[in-house]
DSSP file (Angstrom, degrees, kcal/mol; ACC not computed):
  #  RESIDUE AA STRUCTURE BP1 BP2  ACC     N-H-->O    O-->H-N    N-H-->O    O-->H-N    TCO  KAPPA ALPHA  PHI   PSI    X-CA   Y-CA   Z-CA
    1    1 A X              0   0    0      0, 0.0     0, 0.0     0, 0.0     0, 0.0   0.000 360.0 360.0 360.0 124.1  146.5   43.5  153.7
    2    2 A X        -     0   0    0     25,-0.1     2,-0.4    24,-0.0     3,-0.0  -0.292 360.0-125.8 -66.0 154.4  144.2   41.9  150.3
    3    3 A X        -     0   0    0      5,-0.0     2,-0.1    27,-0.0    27,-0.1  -0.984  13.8-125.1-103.2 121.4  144.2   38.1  150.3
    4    4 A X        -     0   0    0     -2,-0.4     4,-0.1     1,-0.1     0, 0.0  -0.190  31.7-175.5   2.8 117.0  145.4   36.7  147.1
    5    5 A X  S    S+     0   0    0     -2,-0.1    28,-0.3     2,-0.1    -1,-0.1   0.451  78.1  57.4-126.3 -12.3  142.1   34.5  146.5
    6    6 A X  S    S+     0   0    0      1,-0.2     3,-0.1    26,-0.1    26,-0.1   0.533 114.3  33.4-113.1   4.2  143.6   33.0  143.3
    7    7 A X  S    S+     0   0    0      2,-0.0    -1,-0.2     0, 0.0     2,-0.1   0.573 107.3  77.3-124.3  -4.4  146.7   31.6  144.9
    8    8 A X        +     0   0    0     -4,-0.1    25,-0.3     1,-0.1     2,-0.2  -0.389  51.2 173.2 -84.6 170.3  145.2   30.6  148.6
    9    9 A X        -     0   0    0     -2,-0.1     2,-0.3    23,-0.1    25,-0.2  -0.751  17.7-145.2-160.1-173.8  143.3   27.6  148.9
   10   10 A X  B     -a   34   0A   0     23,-0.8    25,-3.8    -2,-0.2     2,-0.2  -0.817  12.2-169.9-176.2 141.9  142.1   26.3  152.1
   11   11 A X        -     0   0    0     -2,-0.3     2,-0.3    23,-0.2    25,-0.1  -0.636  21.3-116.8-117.5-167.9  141.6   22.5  153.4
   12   12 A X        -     0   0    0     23,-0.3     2,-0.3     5,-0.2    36,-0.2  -0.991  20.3-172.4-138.6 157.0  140.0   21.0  156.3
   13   13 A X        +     0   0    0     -2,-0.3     2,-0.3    34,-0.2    36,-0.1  -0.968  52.6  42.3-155.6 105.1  141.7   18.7  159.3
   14   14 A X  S    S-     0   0    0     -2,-0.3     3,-0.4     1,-0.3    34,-0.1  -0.991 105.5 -30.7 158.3-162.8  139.5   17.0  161.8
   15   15 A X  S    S+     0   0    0      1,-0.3     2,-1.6    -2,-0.3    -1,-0.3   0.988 128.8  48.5 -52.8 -90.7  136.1   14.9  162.2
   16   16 A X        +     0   0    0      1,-0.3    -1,-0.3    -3,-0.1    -3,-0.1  -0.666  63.2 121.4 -96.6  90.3  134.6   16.7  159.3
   17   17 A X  S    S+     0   0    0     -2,-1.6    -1,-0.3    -3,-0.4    -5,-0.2   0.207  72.3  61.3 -77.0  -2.8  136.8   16.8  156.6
   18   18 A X  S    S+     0   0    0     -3,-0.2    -2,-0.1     3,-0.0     3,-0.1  -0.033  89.0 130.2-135.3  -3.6  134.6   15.1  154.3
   19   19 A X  S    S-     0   0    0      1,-0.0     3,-0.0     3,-0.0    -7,-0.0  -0.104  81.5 -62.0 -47.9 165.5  131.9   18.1  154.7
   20   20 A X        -     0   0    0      1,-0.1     2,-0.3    -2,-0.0    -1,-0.0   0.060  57.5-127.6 -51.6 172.1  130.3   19.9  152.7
   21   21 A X        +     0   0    0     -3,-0.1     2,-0.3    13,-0.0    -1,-0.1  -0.922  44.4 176.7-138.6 118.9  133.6   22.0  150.6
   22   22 A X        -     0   0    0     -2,-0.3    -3,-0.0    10,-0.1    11,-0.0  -0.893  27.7-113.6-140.0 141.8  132.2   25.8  151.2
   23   23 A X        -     0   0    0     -2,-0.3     2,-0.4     1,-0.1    10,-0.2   0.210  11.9-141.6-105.7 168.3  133.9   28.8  150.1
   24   24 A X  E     -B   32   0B   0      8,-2.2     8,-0.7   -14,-0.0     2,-0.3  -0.975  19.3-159.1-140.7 127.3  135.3   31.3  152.4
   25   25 A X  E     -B   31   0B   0     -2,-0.4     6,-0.2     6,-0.2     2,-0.1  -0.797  14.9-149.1-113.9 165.1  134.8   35.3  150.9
   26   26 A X    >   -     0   0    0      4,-1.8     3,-0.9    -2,-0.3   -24,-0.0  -0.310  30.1 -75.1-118.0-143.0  137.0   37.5  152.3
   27   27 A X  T 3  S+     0   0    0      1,-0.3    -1,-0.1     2,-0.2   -25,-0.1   0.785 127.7  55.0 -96.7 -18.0  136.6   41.3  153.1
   28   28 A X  T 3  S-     0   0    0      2,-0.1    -1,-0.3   -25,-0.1    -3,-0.0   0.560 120.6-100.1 -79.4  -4.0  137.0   42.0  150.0
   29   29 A X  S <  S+     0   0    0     -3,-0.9     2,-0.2     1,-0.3    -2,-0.2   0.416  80.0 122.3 101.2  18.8  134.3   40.0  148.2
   30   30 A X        -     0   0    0    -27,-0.1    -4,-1.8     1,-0.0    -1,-0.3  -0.760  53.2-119.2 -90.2 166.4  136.4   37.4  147.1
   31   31 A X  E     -B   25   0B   0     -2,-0.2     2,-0.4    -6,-0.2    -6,-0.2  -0.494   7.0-165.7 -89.2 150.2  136.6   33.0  147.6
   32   32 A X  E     -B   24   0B   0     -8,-0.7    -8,-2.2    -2,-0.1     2,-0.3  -0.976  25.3-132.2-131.0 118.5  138.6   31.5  148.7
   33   33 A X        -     0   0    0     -2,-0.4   -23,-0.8   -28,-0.3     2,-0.3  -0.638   8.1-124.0-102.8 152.5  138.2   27.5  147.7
   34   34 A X  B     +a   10   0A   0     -2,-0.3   -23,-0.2   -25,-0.2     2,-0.2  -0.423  34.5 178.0 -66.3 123.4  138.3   24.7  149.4
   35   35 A X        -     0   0    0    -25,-3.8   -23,-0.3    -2,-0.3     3,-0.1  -0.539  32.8-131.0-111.0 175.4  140.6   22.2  148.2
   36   36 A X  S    S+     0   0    0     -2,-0.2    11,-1.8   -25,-0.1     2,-0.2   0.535  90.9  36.5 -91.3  -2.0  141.9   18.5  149.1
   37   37 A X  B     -C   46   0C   0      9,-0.2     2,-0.3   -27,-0.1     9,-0.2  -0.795  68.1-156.7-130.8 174.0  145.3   19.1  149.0
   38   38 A X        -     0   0    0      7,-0.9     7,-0.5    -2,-0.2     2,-0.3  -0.801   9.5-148.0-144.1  72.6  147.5   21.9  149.9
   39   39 A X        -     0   0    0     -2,-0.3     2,-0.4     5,-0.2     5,-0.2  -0.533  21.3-179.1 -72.3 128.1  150.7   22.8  148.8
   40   40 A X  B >  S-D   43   0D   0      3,-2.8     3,-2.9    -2,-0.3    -2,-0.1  -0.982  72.7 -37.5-130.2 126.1  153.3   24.7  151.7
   41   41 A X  T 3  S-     0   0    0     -2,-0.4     3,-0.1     1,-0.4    -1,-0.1   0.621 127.3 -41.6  40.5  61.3  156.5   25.8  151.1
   42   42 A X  T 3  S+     0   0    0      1,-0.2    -1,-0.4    16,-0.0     2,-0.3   0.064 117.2 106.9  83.5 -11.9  157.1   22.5  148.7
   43   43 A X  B <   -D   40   0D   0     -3,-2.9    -3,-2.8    -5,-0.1     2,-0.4  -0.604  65.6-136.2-129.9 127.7  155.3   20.1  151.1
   44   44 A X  E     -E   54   0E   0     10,-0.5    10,-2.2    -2,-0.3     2,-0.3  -0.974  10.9-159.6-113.9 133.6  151.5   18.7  150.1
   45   45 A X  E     -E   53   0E   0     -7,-0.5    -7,-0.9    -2,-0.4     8,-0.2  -0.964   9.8-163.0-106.2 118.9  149.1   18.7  152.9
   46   46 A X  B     -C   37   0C   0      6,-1.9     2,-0.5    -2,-0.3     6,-0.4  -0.522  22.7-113.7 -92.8 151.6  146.4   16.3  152.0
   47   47 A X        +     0   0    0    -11,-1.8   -34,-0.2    -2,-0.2     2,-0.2  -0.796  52.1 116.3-107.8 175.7  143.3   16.6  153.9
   48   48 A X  S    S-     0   0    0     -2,-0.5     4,-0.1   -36,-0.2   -33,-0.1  -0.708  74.5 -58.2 139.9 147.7  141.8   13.9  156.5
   49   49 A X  S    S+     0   0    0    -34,-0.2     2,-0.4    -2,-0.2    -1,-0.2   0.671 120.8   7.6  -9.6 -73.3  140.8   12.8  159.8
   50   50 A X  S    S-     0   0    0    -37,-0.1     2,-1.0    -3,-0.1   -36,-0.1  -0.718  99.9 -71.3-119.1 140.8  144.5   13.5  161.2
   51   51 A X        +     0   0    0     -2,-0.4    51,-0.4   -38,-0.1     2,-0.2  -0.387  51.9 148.0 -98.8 139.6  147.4   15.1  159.5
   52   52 A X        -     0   0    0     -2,-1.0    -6,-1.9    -6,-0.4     2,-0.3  -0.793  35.3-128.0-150.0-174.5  149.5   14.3  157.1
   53   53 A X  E     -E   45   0E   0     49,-0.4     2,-0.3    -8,-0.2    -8,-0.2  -0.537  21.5-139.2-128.2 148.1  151.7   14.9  154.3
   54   54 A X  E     -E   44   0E   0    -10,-2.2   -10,-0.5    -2,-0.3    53,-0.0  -0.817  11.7-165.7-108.8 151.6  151.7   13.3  151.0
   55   55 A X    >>  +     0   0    0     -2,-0.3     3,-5.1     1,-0.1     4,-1.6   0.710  67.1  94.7-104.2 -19.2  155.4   12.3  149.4
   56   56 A X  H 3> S+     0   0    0      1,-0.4     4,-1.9     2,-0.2     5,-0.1   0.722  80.7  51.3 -72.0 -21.8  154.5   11.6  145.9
   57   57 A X  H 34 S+     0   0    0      2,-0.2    -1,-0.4     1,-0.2     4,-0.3   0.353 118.1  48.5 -89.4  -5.2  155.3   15.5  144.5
   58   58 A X  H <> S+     0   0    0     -3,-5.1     4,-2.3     2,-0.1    -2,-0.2   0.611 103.2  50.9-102.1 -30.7  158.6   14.6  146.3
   59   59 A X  H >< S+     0   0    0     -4,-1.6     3,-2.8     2,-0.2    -2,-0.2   0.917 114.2  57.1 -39.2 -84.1  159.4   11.1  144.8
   60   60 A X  T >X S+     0   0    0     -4,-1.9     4,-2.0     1,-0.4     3,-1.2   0.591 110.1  38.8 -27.0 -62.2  158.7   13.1  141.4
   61   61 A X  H 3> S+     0   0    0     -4,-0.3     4,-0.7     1,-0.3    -1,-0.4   0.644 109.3  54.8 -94.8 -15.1  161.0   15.3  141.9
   62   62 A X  H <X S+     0   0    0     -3,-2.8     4,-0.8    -4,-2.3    -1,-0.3   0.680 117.7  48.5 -85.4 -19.2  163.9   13.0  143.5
   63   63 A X  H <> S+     0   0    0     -3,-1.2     4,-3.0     1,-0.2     5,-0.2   0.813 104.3  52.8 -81.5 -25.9  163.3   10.9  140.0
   64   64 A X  H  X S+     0   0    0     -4,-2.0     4,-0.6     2,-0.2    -2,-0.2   0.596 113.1  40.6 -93.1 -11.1  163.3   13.4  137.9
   65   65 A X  H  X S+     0   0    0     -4,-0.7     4,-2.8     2,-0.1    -1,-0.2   0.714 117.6  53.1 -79.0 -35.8  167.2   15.0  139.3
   66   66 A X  H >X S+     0   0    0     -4,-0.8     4,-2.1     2,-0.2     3,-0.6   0.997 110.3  40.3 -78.2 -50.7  168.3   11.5  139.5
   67   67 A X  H 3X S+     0   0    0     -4,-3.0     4,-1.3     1,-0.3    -1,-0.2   0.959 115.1  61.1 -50.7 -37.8  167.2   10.5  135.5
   68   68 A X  H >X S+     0   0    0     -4,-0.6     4,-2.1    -5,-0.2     3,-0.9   0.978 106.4  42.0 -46.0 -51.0  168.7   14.1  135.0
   69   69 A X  H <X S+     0   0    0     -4,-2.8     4,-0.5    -3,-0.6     3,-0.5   0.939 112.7  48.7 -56.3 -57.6  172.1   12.9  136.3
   70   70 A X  H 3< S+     0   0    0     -4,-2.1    -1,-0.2     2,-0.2    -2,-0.2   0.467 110.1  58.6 -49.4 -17.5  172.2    9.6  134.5
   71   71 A X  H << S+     0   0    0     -4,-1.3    -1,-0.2    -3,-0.9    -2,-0.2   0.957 114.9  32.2 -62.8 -65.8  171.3   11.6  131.5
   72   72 A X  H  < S+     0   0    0     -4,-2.1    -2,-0.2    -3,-0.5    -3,-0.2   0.280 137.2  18.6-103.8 -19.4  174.2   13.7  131.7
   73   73 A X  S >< S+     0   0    0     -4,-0.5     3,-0.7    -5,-0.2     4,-0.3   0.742  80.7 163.1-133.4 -40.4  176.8   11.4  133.2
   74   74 A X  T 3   -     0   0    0      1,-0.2    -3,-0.1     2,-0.2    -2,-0.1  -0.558  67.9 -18.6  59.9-119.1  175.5    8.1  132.6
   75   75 A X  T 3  S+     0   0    0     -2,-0.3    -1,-0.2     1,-0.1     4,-0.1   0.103 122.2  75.2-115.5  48.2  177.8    5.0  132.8
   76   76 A X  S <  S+     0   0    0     -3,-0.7    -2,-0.2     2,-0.1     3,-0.1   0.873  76.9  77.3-113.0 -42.6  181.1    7.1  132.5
   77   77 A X  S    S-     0   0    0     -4,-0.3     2,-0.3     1,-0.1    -4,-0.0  -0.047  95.8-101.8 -57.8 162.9  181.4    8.6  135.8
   78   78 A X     >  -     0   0    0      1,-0.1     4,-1.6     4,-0.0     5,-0.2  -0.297  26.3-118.9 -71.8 150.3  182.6    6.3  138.5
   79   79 A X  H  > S+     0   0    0     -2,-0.3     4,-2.0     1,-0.2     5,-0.1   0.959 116.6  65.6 -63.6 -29.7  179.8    5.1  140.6
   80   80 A X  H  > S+     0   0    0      2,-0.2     4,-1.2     3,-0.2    -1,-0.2   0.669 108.8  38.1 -10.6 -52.8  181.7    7.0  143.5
   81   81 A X  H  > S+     0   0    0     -3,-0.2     4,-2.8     2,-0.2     5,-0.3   0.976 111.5  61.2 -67.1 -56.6  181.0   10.3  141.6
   82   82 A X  H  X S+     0   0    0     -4,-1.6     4,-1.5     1,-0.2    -2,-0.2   0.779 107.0  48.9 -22.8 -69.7  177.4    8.7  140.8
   83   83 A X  H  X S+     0   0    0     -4,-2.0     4,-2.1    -5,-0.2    -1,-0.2   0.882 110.7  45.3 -38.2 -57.8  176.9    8.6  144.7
   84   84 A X  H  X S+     0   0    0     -4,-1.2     4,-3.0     2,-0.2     5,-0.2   0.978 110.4  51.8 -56.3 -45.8  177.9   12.2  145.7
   85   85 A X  H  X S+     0   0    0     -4,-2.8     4,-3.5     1,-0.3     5,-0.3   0.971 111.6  46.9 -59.2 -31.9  176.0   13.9  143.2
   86   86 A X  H  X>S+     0   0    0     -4,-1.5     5,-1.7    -5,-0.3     4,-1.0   0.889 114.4  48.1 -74.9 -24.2  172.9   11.8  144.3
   87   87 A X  H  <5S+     0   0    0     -4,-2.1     5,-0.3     3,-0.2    -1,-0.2   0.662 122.3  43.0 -73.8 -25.7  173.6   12.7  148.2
   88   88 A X  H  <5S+     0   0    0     -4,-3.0    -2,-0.2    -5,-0.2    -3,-0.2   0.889 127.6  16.1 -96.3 -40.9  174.0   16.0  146.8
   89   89 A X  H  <5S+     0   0    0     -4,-3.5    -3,-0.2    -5,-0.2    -2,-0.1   0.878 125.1  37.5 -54.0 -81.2  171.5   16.9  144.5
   90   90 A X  T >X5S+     0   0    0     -4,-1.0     3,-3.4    -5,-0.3     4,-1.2   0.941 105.7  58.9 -95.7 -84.3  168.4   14.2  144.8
   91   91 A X  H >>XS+     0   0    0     -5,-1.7     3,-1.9     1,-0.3     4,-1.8   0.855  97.4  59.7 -41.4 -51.8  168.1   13.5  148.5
   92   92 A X  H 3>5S+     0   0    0      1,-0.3     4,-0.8    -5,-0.3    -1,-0.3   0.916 113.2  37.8 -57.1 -18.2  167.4   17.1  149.5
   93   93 A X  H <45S+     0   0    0     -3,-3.4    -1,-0.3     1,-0.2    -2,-0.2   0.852 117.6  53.4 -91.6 -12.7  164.3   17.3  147.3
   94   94 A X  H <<5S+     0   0    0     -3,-1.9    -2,-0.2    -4,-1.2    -1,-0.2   0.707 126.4  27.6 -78.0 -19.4  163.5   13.2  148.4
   95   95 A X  H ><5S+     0   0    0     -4,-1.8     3,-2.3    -5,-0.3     2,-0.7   0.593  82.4 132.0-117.2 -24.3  163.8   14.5  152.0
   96   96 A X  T 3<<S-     0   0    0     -4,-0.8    -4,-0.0    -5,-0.6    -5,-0.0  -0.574  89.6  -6.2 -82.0 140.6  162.9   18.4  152.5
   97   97 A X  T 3  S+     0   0    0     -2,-0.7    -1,-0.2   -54,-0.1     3,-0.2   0.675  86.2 128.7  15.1  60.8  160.5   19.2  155.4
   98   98 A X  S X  S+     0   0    0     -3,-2.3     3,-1.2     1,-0.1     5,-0.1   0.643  70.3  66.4 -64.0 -18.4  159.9   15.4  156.1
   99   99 A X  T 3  S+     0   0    0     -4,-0.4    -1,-0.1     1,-0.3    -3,-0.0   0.489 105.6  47.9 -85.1  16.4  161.0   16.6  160.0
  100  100 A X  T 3  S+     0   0    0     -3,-0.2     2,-0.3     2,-0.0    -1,-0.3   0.350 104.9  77.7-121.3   5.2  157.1   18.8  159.7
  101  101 A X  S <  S-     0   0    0     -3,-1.2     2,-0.6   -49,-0.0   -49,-0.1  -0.968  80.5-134.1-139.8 124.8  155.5   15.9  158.5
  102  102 A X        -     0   0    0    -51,-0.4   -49,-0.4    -2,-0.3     2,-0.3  -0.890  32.1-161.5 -60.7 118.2  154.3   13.0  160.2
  103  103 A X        -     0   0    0     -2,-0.6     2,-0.3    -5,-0.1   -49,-0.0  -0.783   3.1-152.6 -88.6 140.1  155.2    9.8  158.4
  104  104 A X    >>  -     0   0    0     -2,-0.3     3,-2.5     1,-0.0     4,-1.1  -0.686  31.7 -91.3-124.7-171.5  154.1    6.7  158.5
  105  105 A X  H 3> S+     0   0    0     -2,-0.3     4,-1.1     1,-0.3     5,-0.2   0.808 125.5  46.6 -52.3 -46.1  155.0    2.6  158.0
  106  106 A X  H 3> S+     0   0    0      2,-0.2     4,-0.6     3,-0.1    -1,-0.3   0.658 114.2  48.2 -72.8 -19.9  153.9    2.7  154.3
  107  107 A X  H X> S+     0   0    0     -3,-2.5     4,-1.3     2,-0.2     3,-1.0   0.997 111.4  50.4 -54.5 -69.8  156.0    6.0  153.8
  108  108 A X  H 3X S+     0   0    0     -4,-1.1     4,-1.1     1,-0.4    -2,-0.2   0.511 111.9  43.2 -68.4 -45.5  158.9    4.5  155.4
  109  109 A X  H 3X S+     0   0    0     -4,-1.1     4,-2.4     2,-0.2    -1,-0.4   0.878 115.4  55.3 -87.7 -34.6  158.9    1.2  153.2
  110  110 A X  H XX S+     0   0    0     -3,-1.0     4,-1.2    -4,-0.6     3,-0.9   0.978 116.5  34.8 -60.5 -80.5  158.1    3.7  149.9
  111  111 A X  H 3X S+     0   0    0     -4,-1.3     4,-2.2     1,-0.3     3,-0.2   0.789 110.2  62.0 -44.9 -52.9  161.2    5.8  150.6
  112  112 A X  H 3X S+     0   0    0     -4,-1.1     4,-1.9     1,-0.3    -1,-0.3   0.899 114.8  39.3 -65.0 -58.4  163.2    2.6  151.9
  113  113 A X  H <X S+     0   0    0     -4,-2.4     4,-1.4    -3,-0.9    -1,-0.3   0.714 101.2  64.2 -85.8  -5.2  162.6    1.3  148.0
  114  114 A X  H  X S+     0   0    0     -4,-1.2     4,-0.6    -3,-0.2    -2,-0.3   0.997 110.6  43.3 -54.4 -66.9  163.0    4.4  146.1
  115  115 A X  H >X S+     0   0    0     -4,-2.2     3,-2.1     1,-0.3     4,-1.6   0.898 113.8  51.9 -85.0 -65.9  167.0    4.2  147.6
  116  116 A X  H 3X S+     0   0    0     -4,-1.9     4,-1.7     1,-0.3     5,-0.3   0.929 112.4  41.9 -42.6 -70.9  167.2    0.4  146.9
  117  117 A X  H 3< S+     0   0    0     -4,-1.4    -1,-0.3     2,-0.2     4,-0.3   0.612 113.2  55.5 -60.3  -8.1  166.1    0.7  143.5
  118  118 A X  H XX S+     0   0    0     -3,-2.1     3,-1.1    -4,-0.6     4,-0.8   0.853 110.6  47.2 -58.2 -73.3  168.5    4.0  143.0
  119  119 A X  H >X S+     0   0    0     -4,-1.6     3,-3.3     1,-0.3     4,-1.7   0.911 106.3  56.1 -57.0 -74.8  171.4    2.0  144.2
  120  120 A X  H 3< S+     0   0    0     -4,-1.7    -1,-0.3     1,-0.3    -2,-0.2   0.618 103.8  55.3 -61.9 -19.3  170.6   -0.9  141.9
  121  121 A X  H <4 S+     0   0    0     -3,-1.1    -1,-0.3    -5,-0.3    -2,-0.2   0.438 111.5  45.5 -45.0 -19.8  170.7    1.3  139.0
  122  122 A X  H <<        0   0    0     -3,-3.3    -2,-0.2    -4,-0.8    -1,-0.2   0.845 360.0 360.0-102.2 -39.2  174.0    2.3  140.0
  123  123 A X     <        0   0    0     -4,-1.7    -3,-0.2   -44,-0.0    -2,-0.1   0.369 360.0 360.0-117.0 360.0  176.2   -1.1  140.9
């Protein structure tokens, strides 16, 4: 099986993550480069000492369904409607593969005000 070299990437996770960046050829004579983030099945893996998951490419994408909504229904739906659509819609992209991800106290508080400031937009 060829490796793709121009859609793979590679990071590093450990003590030396902050080494030297050197290119990995494969059997076919192509690189594969080293990067500092990762994108997985929607999920960015930043590298560093220990691992973890970056949100911000999910934030983005939980603002950008919700302004969609508000676009499109604004303040004629009931706020009732307002809710579902956003439980329906918006959370699964705020929220898919957080259970793969370690999170931590500054995630937590992030997230915690994304939905407060959602909500005050609505009532």
């Amino acid at each position: 099986m060829t490796v793709n070299v121009k859609k793979s990437s590679c990071i590093r996770i450990g003590l030396r993550f902050d080494a030297h960046r050197c290119c990995i050829t494969t059997c076919n004579g192509g690189e594969v480069l080293g990067e500092n983030t990762l994108r997985y099945l929607g999920v960015q893996i930043n590298a560093g000492r220990k691992f973890c998951c970056s949100l911000s490419n999910a934030k983005r994408s939980f603002y950008r369904a919700f302004n969609c909504i508000l676009g499109k229904v604004g303040r004629i739906a009931y706020e009732n409607v307002v809710i579902e659509l956003l439980k329906a819609k918006c959370l699964p992209s705020l929220y898919y593969g957080l259970e793969a991800c370690p999170i931590n106290i500054s995630q937590i508080k992030s997230s915690d005000f994304i939905l407060n400031s959602v909500f005050g937009k609505i009532f």
